[in-house]
C-alpha positions as CSV (number, residue, x, y, z in Angstrom):
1,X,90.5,78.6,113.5
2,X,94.0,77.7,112.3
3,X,95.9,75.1,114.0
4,X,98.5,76.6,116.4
5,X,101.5,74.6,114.5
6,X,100.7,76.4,111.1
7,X,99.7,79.9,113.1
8,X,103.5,79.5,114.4
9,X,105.1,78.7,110.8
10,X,103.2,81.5,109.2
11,X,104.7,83.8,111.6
12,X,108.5,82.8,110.6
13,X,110.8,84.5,109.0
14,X,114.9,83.8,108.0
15,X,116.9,86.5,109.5
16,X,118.6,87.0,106.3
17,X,114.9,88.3,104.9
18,X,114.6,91.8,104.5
19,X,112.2,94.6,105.8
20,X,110.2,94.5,102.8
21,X,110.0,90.8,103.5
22,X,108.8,91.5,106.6
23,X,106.1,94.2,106.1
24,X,104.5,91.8,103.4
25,X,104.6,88.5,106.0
26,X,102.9,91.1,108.6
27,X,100.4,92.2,106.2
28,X,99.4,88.3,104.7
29,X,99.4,87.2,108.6
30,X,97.4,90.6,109.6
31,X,100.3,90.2,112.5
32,X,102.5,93.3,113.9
33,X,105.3,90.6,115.0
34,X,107.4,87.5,113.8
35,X,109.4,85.1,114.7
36,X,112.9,85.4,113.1
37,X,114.7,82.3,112.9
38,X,118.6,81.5,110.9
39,X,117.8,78.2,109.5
40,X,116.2,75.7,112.3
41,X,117.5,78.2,115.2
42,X,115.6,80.8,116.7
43,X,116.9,84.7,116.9
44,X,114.5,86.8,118.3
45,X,111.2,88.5,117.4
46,X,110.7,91.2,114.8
47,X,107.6,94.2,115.7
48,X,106.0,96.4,113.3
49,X,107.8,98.8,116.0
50,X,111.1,98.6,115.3
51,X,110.3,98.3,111.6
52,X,108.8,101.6,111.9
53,X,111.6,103.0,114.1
54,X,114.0,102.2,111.1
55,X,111.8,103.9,108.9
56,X,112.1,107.2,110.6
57,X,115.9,106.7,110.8
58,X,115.7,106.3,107.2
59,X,117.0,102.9,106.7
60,X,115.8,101.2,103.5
61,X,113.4,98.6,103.5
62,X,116.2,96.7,101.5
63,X,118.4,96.0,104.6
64,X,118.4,92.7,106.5
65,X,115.6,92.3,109.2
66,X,118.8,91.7,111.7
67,X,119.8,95.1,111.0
68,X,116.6,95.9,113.1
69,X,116.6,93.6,115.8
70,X,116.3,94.5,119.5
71,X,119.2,92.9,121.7
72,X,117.0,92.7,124.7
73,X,113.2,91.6,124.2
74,X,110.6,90.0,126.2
75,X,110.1,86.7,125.9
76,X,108.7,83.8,128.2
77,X,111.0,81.3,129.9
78,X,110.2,77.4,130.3
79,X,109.8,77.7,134.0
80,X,107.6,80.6,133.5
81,X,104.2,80.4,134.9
82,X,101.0,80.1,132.7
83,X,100.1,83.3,134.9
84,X,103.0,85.3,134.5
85,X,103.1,85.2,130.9
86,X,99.4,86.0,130.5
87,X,100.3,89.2,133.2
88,X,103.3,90.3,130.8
89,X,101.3,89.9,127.7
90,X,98.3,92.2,129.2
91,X,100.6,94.7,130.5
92,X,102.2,94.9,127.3
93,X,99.2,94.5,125.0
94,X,101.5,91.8,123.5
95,X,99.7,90.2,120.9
96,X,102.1,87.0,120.9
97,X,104.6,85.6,123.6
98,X,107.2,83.2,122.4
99,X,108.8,80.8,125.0
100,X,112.8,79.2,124.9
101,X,114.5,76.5,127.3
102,X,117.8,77.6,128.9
103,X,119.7,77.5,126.1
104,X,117.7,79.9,124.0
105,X,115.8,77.0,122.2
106,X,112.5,78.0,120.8
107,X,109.8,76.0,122.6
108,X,106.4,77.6,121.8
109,X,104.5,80.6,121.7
110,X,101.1,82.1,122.9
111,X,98.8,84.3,121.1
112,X,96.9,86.6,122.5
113,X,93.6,85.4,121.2
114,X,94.3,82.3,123.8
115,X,94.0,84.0,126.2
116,X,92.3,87.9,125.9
117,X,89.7,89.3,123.2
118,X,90.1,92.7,121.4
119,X,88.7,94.7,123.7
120,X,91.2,93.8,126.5
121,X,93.6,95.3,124.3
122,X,93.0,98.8,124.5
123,X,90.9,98.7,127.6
124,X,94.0,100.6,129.5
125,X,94.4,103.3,126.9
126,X,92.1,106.5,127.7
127,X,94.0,108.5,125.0
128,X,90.9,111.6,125.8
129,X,92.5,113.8,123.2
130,X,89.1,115.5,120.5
131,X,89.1,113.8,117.0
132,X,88.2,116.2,113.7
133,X,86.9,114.6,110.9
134,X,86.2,116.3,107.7
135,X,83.1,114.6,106.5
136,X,82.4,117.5,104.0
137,X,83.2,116.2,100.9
138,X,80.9,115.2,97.8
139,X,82.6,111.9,97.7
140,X,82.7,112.1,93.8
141,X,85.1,109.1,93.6
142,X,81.8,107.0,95.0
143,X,79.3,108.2,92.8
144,X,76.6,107.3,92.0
145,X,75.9,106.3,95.6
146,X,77.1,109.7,96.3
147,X,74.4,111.4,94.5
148,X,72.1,110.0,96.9
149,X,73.9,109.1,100.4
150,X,76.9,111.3,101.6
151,X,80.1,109.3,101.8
152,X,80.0,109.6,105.7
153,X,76.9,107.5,106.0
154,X,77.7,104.8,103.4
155,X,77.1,101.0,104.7
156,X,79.9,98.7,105.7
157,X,78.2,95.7,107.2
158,X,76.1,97.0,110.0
159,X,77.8,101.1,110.7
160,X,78.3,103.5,108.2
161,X,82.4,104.5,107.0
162,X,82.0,107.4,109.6
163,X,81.3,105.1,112.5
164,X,84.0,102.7,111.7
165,X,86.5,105.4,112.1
166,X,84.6,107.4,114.8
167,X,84.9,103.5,116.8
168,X,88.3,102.7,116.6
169,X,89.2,106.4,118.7
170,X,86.4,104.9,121.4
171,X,88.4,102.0,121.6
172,X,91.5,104.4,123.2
173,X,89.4,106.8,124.8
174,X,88.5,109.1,122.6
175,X,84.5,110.3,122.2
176,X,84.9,114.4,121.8
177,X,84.2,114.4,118.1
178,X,84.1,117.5,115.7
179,X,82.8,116.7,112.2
180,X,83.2,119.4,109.7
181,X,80.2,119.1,107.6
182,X,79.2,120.7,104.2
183,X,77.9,118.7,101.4
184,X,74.5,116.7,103.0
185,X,75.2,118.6,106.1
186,X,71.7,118.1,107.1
187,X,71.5,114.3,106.3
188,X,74.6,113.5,108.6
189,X,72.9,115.5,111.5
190,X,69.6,114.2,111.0
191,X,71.5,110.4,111.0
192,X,73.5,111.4,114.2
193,X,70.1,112.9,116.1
194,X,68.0,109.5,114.9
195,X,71.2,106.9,116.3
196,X,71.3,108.8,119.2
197,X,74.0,107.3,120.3
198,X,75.5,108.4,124.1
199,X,79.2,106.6,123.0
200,X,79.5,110.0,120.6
201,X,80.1,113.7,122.1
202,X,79.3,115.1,118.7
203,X,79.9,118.7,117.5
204,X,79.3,120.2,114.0
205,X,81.4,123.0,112.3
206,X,80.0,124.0,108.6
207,X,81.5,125.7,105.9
208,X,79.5,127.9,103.9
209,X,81.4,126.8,101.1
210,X,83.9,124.4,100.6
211,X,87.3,125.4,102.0
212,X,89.4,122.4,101.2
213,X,91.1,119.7,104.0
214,X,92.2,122.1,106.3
215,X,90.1,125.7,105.7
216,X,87.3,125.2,107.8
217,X,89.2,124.4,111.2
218,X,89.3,128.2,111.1
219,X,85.7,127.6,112.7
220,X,86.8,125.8,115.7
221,X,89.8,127.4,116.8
222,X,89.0,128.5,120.1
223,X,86.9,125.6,120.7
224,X,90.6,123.1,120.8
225,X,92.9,123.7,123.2
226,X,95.1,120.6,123.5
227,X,96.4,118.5,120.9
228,X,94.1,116.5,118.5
229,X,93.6,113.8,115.7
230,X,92.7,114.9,112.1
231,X,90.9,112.2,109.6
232,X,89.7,112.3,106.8
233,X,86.3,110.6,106.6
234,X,86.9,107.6,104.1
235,X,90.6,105.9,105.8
236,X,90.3,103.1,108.2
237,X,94.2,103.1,109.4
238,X,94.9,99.9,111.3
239,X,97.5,100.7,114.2
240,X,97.9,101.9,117.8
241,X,97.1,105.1,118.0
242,X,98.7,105.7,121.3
243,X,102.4,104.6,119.6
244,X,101.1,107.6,116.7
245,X,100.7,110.4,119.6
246,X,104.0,108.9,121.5
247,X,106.5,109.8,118.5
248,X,104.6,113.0,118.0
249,X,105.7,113.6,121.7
250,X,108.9,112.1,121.8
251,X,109.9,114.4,119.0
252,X,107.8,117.1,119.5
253,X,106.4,117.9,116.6
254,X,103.8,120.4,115.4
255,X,102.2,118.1,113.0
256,X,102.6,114.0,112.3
257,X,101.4,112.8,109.3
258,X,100.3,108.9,109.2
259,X,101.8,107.9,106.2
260,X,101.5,104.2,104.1
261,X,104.4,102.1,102.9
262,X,103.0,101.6,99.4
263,X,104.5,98.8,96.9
264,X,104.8,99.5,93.0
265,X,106.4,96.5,91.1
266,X,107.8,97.1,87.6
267,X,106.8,94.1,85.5
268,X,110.4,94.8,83.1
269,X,113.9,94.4,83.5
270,X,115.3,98.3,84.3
271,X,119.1,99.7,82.8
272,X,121.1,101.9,85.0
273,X,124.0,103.8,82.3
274,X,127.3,105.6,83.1
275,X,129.2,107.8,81.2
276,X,129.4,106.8,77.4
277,X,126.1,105.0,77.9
278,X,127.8,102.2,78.9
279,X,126.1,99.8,81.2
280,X,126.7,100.6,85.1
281,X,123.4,98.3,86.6
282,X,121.0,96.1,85.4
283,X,117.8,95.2,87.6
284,X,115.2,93.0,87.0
285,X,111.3,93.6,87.8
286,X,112.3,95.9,90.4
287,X,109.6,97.1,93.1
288,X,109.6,100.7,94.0
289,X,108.2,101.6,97.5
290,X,106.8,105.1,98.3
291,X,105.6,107.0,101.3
292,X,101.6,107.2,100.9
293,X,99.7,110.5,102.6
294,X,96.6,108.2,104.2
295,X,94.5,111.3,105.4
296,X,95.1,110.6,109.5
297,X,97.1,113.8,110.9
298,X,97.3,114.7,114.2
299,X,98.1,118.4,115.5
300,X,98.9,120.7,118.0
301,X,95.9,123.2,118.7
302,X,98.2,126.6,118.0
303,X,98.1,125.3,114.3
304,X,94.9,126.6,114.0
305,X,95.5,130.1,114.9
306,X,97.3,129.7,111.6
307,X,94.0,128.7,109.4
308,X,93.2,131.8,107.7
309,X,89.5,133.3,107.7
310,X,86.9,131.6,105.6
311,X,89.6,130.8,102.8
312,X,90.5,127.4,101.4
313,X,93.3,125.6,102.2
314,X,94.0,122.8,101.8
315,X,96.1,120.6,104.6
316,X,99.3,120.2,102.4
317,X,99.6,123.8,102.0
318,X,99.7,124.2,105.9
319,X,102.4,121.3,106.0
320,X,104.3,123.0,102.9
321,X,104.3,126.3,105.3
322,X,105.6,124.7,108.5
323,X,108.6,123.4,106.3
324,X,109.2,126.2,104.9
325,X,109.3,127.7,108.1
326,X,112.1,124.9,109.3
327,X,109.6,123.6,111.7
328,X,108.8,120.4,113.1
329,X,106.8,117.6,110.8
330,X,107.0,114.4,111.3
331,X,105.8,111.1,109.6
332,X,104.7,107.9,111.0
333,X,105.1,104.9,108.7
334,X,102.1,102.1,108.8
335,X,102.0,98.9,106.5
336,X,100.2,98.8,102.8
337,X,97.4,96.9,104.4
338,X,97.0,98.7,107.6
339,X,95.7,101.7,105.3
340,X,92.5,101.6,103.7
341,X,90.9,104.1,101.2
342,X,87.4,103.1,101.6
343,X,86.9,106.4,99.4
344,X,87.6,104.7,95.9
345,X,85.5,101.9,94.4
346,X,87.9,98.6,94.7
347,X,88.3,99.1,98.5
348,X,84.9,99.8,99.6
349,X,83.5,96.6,97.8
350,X,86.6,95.2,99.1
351,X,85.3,96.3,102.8
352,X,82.0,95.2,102.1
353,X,82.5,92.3,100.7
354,X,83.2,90.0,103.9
355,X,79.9,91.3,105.5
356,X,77.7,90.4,102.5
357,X,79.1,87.0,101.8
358,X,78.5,86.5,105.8
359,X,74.4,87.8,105.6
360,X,74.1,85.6,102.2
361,X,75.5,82.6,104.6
362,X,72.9,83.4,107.3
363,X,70.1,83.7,104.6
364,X,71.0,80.3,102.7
């Protein structure tokens, strides 16, 4: 456990910093909120929120984290009781409370581990909305295990990559699961009946043959009636799912995809030319930052009146045909590390990595 005082200078940030500054802080802390401060003085606090809100308004990650900043924002007062705060942090599932003086002096700041555990978090959120996940691919990226094990059912620690995911929705309420099944159908079922597990409502939808990411939810159509979460079967996407469905409300979309900030560096100095080839802009080792499709959708049930029949499709095509048609998409921005692709090689050891150095611990 790290001492508070190094918790509380991890968590700072210059206000001058900028939102890519911020998203990497959030994702070395594994924290959604920071402390801003302008030299020794203390601003406000910075949430993964209203980075996110900026996002959608299109704001580049470039600009100044006060750009961002909230004018009004809870904090704790000095003659606050110990109560109070831990009352405003549970009703606001806020995972750290700073505290100032009267004259806006920072003076500490609780975390929620203090004073809660995990569960406490979502315990008010009973989200009750079914959750698809297509679990019927061959998984050739994680082959050779593949060969032998469906991707669902491969290990991390003590679940399987379909149970990690399938958890995180019972943590906000959601248990009405339909897994579209093809390659190993069997194997998964026979997994599922042998766990026998009453925290899963389970229901199966096969393809005859593979139909792509989207064509066999022509198989459950009128077996959906409100809207519902889409996942693929090898992301873990770190987040609260109930902000997710809130801006797919709040703008009423059709569809939302989750998407991931994703960072590329360019390890050279790059030219920028005008007219005449004469120098306009030079810029070194830039870092180029793209919008990441992580496989985590969720969808209003008319959608799949629009599946066609026992034909593949794949899910991009649908959203390629609800732009076309001028109609409402929307995306949801999560941090680099609050996305993972347990579906390639370097982040599945990467996943399982923490829970075999941990049995090798309890063995030595």
């Amino acid at each position: 456990m790290l001492d508070k005082s190094i918790k509380i200078n991890q968590l700072k940030l210059q206000l001058n910093s900028t939102l890519l500054d911020a998203l990497r802080k959030m994702d070395e802390t594994y924290k959604r909120l920071l402390l801003i401060f302008e030299g020794e003085k203390f601003i406000n606090v910075l949430s993964i929120g209203d980075i996110q809100r900026a996002i959608i308004q299109n704001k580049s990650l470039d600009s100044p984290v006060s750009d961002v900043l909230r004018k009004e924002t809870r904090l704790a007062n000095i003659g606050d009781s110990l109560d109070f705060i831990k009352s405003q942090m549970l009703q606001f599932k806020a995972e750290c409370m700073p505290m100032i003086d009267d004259e806006n002096n920072f003076v500490d700041v609780f975390f929620w581990e203090e004073f809660f555990d995990d569960n406490q978090r979502n315990s008010q959120l009973q989200l009750q909305l079914p959750v698809v996940i297509m679990a019927g691919g061959k998984g050739t990226r994680l082959k050779p295990f593949t060969n032998v094990i469906p991707k669902p059912l491969l290990p991390i620690g003590e679940k399987t990559i379909i149970e990690e995911i399938m958890d995180r929705f019972l943590k906000v309420g959601c248990n009405q699961f339909f897994l579209s099944v093809n390659y190993k159908a069997e194997t998964i079922k026979q997994y599922f009946s042998e766990l026998n597990s009453p925290k899963y409502i389970i229901n199966y939808f096969q393809e005859d043959k593979p139909l792509g990411t989207a064509g066999s939810l022509f198989l459950i159509k009128n077996r959906i009636n409100t809207t519902f979460f889409v996942s693929n079967c090898d992301i873990v996407i770190e987040e609260d799912y109930s902000e997710i469905l809130n801006y797919h409300f709040d703008n009423k979309n059709e569809l939302t995809i989750v998407s991931a900030l994703k960072h590329y560096p360019i390890p050279y100095g790059t030219i920028k030319t005008k007219e005449g080839g004469l120098l306009k802009e030079l810029i070194e080792k830039p870092e180029i930052t793209f919008q990441i499709n992580t496989g985590f959708y969720i969808l209003e049930p008319h959608l799949l009146d629009e599946i066609p029949i026992n034909s593949v499709l794949h899910i991009t095509q649908l959203i390629e045909k609800l732009l076309n048609e001028e109609r409402n998409v929307g995306v949801f921005p999560v941090s680099e590390k609050s996305w993972k692709d347990i579906g390639n090689w370097n982040e599945y050891i990467s996943s399982i990595n923490p829970y075999i150095i941990n049995h090798c611990n309890k063995i030595s």
